[in-house]
C-alpha positions in Angstrom: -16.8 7.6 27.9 -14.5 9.9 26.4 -10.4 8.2 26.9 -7.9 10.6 28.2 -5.0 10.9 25.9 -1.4 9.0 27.3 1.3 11.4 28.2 3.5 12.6 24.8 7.1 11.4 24.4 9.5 14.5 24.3 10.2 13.7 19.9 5.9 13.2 19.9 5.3 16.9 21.7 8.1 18.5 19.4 5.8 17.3 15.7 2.7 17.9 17.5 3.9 21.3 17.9 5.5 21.8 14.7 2.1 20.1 13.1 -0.5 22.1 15.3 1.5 25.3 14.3 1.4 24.7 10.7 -1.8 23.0 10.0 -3.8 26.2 9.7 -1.4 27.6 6.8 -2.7 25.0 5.0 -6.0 26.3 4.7 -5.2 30.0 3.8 -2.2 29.6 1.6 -2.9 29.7 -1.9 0.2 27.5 -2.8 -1.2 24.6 -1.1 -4.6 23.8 -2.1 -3.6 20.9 -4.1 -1.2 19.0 -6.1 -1.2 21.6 -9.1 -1.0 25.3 -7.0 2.2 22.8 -5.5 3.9 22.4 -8.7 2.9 26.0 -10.1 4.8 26.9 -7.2 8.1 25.2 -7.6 7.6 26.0 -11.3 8.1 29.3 -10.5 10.2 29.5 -7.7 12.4 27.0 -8.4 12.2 26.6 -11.7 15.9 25.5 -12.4 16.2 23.2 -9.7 16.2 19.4 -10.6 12.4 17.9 -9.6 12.6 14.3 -11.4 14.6 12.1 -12.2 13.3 9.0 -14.2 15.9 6.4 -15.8 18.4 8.9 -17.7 15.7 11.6 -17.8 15.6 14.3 -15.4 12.9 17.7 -15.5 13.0 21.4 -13.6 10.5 22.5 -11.6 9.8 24.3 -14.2 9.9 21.7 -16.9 7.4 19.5 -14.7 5.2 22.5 -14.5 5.4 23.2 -18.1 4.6 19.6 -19.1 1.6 19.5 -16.6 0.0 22.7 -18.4 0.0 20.8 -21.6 -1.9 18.5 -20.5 -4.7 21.0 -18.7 -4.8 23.3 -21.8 -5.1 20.5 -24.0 -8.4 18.8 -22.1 -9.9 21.8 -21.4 -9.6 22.8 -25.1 -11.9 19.5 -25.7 -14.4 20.5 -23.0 -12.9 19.3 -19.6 -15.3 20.2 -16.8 -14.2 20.5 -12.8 -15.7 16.9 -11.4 -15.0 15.2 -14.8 -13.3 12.0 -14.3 -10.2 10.6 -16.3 -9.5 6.9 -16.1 -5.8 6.1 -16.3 -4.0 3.1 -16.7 0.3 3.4 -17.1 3.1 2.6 -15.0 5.8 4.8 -13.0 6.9 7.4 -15.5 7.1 11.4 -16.2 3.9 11.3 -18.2 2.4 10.0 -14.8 3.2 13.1 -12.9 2.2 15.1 -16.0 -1.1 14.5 -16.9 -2.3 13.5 -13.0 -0.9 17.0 -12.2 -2.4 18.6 -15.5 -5.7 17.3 -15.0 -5.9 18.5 -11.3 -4.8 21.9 -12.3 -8.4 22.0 -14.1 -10.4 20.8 -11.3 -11.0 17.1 -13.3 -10.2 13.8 -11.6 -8.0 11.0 -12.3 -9.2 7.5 -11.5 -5.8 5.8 -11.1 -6.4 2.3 -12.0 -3.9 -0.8 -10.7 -2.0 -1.7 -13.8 -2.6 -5.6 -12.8 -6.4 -5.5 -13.0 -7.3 -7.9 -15.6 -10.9 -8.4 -17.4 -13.8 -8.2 -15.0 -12.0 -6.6 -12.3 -10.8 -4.0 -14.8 -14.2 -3.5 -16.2 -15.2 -2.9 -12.4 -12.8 -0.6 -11.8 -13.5 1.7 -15.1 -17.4 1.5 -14.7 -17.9 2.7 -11.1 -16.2 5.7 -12.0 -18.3 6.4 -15.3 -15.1 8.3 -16.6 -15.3 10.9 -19.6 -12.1 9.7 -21.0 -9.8 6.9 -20.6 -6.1 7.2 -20.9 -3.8 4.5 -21.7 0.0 4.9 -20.7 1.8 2.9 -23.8 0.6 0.3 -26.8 1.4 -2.3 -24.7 -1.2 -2.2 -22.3 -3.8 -2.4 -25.1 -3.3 -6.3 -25.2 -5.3 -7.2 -22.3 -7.2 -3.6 -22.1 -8.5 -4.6 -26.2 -9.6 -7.3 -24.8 -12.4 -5.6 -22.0 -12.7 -2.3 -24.1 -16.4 -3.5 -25.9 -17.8 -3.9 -22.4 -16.9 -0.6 -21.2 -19.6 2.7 -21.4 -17.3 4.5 -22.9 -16.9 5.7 -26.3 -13.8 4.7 -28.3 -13.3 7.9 -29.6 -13.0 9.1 -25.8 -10.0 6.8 -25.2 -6.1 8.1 -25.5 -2.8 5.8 -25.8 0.3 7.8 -25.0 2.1 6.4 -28.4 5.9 5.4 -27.9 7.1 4.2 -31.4 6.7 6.3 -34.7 4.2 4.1 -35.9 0.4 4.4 -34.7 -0.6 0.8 -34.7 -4.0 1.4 -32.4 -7.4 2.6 -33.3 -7.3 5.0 -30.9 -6.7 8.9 -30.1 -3.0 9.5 -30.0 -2.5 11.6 -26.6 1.5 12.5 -27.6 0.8 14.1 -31.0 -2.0 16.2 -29.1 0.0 17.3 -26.6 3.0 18.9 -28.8 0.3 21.3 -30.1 -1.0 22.2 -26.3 0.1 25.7 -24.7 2.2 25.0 -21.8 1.5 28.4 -20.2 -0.3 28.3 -16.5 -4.1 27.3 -16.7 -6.3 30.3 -15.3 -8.0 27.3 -13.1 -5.4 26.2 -11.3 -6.5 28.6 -8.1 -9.6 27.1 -8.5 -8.9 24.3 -6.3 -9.9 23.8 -3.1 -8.8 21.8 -0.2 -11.5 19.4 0.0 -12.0 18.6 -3.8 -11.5 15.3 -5.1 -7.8 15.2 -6.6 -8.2 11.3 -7.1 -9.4 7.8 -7.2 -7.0 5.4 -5.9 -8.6 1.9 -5.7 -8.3 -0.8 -3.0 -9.3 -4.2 -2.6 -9.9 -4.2 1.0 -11.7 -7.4 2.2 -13.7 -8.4 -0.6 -13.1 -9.4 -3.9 -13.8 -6.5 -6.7 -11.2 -3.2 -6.1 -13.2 0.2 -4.5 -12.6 3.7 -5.4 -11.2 5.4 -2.6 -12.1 8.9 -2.6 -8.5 11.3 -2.7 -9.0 15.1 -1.9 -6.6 17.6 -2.5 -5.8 18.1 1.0 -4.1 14.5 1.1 -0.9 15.8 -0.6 -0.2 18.8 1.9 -0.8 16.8 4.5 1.0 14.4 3.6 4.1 16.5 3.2 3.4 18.3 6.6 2.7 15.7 8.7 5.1 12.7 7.4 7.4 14.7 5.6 7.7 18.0 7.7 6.7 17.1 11.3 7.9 12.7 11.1 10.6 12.7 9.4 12.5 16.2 9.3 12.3 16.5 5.4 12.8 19.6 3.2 13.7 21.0 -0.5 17.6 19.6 0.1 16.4 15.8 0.1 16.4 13.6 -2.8 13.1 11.3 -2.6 13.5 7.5 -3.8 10.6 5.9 -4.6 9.8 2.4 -6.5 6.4 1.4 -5.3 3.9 2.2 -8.1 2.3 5.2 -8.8 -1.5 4.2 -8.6 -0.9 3.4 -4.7 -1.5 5.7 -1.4 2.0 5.3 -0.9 4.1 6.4 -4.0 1.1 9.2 -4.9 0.3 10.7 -2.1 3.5 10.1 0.3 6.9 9.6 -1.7 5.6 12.2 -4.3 3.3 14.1 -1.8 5.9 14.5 0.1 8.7 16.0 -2.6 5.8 18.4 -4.6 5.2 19.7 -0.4 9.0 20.6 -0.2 9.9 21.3 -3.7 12.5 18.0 -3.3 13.8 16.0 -5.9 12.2 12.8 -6.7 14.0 9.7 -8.1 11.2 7.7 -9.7 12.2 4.1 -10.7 9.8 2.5 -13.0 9.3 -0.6 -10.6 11.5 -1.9 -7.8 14.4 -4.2 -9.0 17.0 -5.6 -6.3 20.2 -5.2 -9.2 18.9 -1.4 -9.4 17.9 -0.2 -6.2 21.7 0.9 -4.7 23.0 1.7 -8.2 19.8 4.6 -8.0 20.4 5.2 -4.5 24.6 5.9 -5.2 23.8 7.5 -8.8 20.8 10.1 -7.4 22.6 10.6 -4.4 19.6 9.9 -2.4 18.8 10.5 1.0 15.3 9.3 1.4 13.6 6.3 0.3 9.7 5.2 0.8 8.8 0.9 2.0 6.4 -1.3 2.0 7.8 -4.2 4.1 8.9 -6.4 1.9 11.4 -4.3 -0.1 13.5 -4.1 2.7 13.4 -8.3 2.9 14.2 -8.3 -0.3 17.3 -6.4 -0.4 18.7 -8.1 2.7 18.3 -11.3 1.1 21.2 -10.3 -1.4 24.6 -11.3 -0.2 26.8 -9.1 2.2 28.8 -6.6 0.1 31.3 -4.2 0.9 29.5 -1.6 -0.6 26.3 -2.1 1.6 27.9 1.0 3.5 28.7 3.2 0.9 25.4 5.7 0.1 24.0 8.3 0.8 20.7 6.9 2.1 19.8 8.1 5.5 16.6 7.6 6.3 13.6 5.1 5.4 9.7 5.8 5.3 7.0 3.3 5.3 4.7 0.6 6.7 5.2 -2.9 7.4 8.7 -3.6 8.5 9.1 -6.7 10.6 11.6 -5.9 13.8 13.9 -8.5 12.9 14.4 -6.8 9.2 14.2 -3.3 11.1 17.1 -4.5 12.9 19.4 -6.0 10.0 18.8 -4.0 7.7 19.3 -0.7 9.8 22.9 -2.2 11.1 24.1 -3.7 7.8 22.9 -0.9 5.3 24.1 1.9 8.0 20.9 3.9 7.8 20.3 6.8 10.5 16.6 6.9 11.0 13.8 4.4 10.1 10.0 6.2 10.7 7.0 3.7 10.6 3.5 4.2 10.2 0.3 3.1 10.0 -2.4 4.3 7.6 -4.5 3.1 4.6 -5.6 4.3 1.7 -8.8 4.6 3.1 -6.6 7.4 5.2 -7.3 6.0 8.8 -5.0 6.0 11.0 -2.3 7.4 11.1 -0.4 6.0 13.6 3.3 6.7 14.4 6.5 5.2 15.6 8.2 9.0 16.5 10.3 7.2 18.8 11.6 4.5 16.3 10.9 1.7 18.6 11.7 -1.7 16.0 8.8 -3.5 15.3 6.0 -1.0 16.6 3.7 1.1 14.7 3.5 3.7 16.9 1.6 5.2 20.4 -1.9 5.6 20.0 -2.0 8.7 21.5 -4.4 10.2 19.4 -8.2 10.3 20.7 -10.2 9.8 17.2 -7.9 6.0 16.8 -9.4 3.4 19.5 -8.6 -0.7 18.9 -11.7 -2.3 20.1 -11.8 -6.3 21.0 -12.8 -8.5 18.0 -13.1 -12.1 17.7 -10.0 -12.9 14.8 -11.9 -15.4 13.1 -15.4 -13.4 12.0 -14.4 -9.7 12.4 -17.4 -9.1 15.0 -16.4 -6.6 17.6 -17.4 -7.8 21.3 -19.9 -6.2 23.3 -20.1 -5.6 27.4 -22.7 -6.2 29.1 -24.2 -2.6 28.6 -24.1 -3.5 24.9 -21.0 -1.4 24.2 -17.9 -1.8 22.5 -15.1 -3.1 24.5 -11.7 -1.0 24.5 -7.9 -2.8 24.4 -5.9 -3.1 26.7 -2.1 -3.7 27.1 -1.6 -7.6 25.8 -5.2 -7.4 23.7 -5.6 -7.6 19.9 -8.1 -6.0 18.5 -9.2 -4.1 15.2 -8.8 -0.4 14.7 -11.3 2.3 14.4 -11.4 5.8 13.3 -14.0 7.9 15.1 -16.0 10.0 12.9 -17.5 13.4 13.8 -20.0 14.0 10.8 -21.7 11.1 9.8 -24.1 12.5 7.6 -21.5 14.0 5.5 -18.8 11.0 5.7 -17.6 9.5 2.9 -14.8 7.5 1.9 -15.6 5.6 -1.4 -17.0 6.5 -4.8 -19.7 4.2 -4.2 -21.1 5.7 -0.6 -23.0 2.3 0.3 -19.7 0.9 0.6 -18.2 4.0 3.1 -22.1 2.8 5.1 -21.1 -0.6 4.8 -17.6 0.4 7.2 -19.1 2.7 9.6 -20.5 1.4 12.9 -22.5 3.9 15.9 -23.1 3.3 19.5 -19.7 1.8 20.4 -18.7 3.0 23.0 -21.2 5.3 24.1 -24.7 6.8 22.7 -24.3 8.1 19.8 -20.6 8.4 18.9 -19.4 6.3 15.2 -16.7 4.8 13.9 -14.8 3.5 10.6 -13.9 -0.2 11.0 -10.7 -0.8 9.0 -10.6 -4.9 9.3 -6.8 -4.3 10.5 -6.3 -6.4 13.9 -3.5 -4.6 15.7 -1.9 -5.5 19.6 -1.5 -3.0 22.5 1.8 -3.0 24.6 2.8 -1.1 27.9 2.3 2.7 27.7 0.1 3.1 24.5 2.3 1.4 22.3 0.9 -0.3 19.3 2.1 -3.0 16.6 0.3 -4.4 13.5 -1.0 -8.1 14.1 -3.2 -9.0 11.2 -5.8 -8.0 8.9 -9.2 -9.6 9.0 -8.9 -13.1 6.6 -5.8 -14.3 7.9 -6.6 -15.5 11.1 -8.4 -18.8 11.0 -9.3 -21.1 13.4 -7.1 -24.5 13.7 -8.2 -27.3 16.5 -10.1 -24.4 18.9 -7.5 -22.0 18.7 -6.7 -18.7 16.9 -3.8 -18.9 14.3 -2.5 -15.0 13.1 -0.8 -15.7 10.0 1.9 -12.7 10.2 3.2 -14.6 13.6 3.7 -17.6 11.7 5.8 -16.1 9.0 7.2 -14.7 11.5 9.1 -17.1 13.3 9.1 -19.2 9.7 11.3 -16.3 8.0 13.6 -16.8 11.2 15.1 -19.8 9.2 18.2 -19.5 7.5 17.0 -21.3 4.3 13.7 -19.1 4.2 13.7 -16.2 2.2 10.0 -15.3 2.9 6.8 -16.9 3.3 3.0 -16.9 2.5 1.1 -18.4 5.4 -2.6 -19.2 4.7 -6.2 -21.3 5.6 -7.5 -24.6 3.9 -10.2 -26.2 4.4 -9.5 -29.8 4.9 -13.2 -32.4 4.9 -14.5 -33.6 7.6 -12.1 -30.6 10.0 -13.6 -28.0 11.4 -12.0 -24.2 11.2 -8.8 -24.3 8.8 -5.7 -25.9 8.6 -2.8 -24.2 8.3 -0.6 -24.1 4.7 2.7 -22.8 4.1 4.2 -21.4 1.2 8.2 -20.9 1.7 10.3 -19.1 -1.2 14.0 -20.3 -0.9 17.2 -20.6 -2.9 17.1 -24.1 -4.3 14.1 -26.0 -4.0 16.1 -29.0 -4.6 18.2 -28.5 -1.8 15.2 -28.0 0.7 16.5 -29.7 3.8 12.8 -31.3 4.7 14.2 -32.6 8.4 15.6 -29.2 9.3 13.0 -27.1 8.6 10.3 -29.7 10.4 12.4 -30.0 13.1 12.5 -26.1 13.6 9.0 -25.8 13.0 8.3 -28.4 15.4 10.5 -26.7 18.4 9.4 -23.3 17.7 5.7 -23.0 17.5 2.8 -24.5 19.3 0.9 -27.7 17.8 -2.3 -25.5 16.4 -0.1 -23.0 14.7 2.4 -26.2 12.8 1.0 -26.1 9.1 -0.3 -28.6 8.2 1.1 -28.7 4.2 4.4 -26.9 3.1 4.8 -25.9 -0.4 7.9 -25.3 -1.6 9.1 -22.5 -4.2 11.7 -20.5 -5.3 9.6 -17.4 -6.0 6.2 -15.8 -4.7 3.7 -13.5 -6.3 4.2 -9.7 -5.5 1.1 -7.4 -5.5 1.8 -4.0 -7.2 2.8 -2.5 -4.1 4.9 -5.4 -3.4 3.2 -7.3 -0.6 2.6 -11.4 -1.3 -0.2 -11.9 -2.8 -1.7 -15.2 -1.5 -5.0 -15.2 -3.7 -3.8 -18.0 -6.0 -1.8 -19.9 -3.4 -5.3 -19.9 -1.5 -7.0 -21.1 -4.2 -5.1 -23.8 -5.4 -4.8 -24.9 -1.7 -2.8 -28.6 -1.2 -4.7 -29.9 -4.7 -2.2 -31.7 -6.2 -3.4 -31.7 -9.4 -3.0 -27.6 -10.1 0.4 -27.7 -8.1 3.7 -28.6 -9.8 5.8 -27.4 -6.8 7.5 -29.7 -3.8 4.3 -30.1 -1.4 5.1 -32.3 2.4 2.1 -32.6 4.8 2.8 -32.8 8.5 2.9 -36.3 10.2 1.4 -35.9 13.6 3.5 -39.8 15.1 7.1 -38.6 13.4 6.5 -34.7 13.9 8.0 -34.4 10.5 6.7 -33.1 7.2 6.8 -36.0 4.5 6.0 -36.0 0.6 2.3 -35.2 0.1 1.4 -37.1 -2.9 -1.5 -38.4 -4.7 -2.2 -41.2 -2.3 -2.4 -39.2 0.8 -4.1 -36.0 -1.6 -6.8 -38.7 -1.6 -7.2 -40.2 1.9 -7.3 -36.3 2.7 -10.5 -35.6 0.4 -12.0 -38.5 2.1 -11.7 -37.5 5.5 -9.6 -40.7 6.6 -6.6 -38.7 7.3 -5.9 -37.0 10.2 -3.6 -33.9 11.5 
């Protein structure tokens, strides 16, 4: 049974309108059929106009464009083909936007590899691309890439390092001396491209272990800037675009920088996010845009109140993953106009959005190919009816989101297909109809609205009941000594289900009040959701996009051998955490001790 779509919100009807009015221009105009007719454009219409700014660098339009035909003459002098693949390891930088917009302008591909892949998963990532040529950002890379390089496919006289100093000290191709010979004069191929080509290769981890190729087509950058940019968030070619998340994520390629190369904006590129940098760019570049993940946001409100926090030009933030309590501060202390959040993936489900700004919610899911269906948290197995179907959400349910798919046949959404076939599911909820299941749990509210509750693998199961890790840092980041936290499932012998562990970063470790925090945590969250260990730190891992990592935490667990940090375990008689040590570590393994 088909759902009806909910009623649209007056600001939802106005981008719908705006979107379903511009959407077929996209296929028809010439300009934007992909990332290099986008910058050929501004190259030549706005050729004087600022386009980057990186550090104490800044390029034209034109100069951009310029420095991306260097880089297409060049490989299709040494026999670049449309389809072949480029695998490219560097961080945020010009050269980034140059050769990923050189190579599209002749049809090739660039596989854009997470600069923290080390040994077998950055063998993995190289091989199930079977890339032509490999392209190494700067020397220093080559410590841990020398290291894999014999175990790749590849040639060695097929890999490039984009040298830095004077002095070559590699064995391998030079990529900058190469380039200062190259014509920068437009490809003929750049009008070759077509909206559905594969621009790129952006990897994710998703579930499992090993990263996957997501499949990028040229269409995701128009889009992108139509649809987020355009129609969300009311940008155009006057904004100045901030961006620090990295490059070789959905987020800084296709959005932040999607977004500027749709408008022909200016793009403040910082090589990573820093805390110290981030106003001093914003006030410098003038900015008046700037692109999240969640967790930036924490970060910068964890600085101390200044009387500066009001004086910048930002006025409106993108992104995914803001917590409404952070929505909140950071919206009334920094003075920013407009915060727009989303949901979407790499994988390009989705998207959802919050046109309304409601803190803390995702969005309305008012659109008919996006159904939550009810899951159990703990295995990921969708629940069936009595009829054998699917069962949809409803207002108070969590459940996992789908993206209905019209041609299966034709689908496809990694580099390796058997993956995309592993993620597709048919007869949900009627004969015949399939779906993409994303593994992200989200929770229906009153009138369609929608916010993110978990991704599959962290919920566990504690003493019969279902613990959501995001709902536990939740109320644990509520704590005035907690700057964030990682919350996480151990296995504990002789238990069944998983015990819940804590990580907390805060200011002094030494200073940890132990009877204030247990004495929160016991007042403000039910018995099955109390962790059972608390580790204490005064830092915590950042992925690449900066979201906690929690693989290590995971697997050192509450061993007290492999952990140097402050570690308390909860005592059920006192309700208060006390010093885990080598003792109780024991009576733990031995099942004698229990929560």
């Amino acid at each position: 049974m088909t759902m009806e779509p909910p009623t649209l919100t007056e600001k939802e009807s106005i981008a719908r309108e705006k979107y379903l009015a511009e959407l077929p221009k996209l296929g028809v105009n010439p300009n934007q059929q992909s990332l290099g007719t986008l910058i050929e454009h501004w190259g030549k219409e706005r050729s004087d106009k600022i386009g980057l700014y990186f550090e104490d660098e800044s390029f034209t339009w034109g100069q951009i464009n310029d420095e991306c035909n260097a880089v297409s003459n060049y490989f299709r002098s040494i026999g670049l083909e449309p389809g072949d693949i480029i695998a490219f390891i560097h961080e945020n930088s010009p050269e980034y936007i140059f050769i990923t917009v050189g190579i599209n302008k002749i049809q090739g591909v660039s596989a854009l590899i997470n600069l923290n892949q080390r040994k077998q998963a950055l063998v993995h990532a190289i091989e199930i691309v079977s890339p032509k040529w490999v392209i190494i950002g700067d020397e220093k890379f080559l410590e841990f890439f020398d290291e894999i390089v014999d175990e790749l496919s590849i040639e060695k006289k097929n890999i490039f390092v984009i040298n830095k100093s004077e002095k070559k000290t590699h064995k391998y191709l030079d990529l900058s001396e190469k380039l200062k010979l190259s014509s920068k004069e437009n490809p003929p191929t750049t009008h070759d491209s077509k909206l559905a080509d594969t621009a790129e290769y952006i990897y994710t981890s998703g579930t499992t272990g090993l990263p996957k190729a997501v499949i990028i087509p040229n269409w995701a950058f128009p889009f992108n800037g139509l649809y987020y940019g355009s129609c969300f968030a009311h940008l155009d070619s006057n904004d100045v675009i901030y961006s620090v998340t990295p490059l070789y994520h959905s987020l800084g390629q296709c959005t932040a920088w999607g977004n500027a190369a749709y408008a022909g904006s200016t793009l403040v590129l910082a090589k990573r996010f820093s805390v110290s940098n981030y106003w001093k760019d914003v006030r410098k570049y003038k900015v008046t845009v700037a692109f999240y993940i969640g967790e930036i946001p924490r970060y910068l409100l964890n600085r101390l109140p200044s009387d500066q926090d009001k004086n910048h030009t930002l006025k409106k933030l993108i992104g995914l993953g803001l917590r409404k309590k952070i929505w909140l501060e950071f919206k009334s202390r920094f003075n920013i106009e407009h915060i727009y959040e989303y949901y979407s993936s790499t994988e390009g489900f989705g998207p959802l959005v919050n046109f309304d700004e409601v803190p803390g919610m995702i969005g309305r899911n008012t659109n008919p190919n996006s159904a939550i269906a009810k899951v159990d948290p703990e295995t990921g197995e969708l629940l069936k009816n009595d009829e054998g179907f699917m069962i949809r959400c409803v207002s108070g349910d969590t459940g996992m989101s789908l993206l209905k798919i019209e041609d299966v046949e034709n689908y496809t959404k990694y580099r390796d297909n058997e993956k995309t076939k592993q993620r597709l599911i048919q007869n949900v909820f009627e004969p015949g109809d399939a779906y993409f299941k994303t593994f992200d749990f989200l929770k229906v509210h009153d009138d369609h609205w929608v916010s993110f509750a978990d991704r599959f693998g962290d919920t566990f199961r504690w003493k019969g009941e279902n613990v959501s890790t995001l709902e536990v840092e939740n109320i644990l980041d509520t704590h005035q000594m907690v700057l964030s936290s990682a919350v996480y499932g151990v296995s504990i012998p002789g238990t069944e289900g998983k015990a819940g562990m804590a990580s907390l970063m805060v200011e002094s470790a030494s200073n940890i009040d132990i009877n204030n925090v247990s004495e929160f945590i016991s007042d403000s969250l039910p018995k099955y959701s109390v962790p059972v260990f608390l580790r204490i730190r005064e830092t915590l891992a950042l992925t690449g996009s900066y979201k906690i990592t929690k693989v290590g935490l995971k697997r050192e667990g509450f061993d007290i051998g492999k952990i140097k940090d402050q570690l308390y375990c909860w005592d059920v008689s006192s309700k208060t955490y006390i010093p885990f040590n080598t003792e109780l570590y024991e009576q733990v393994k031995a099942g004698k001790l229990k929560f």
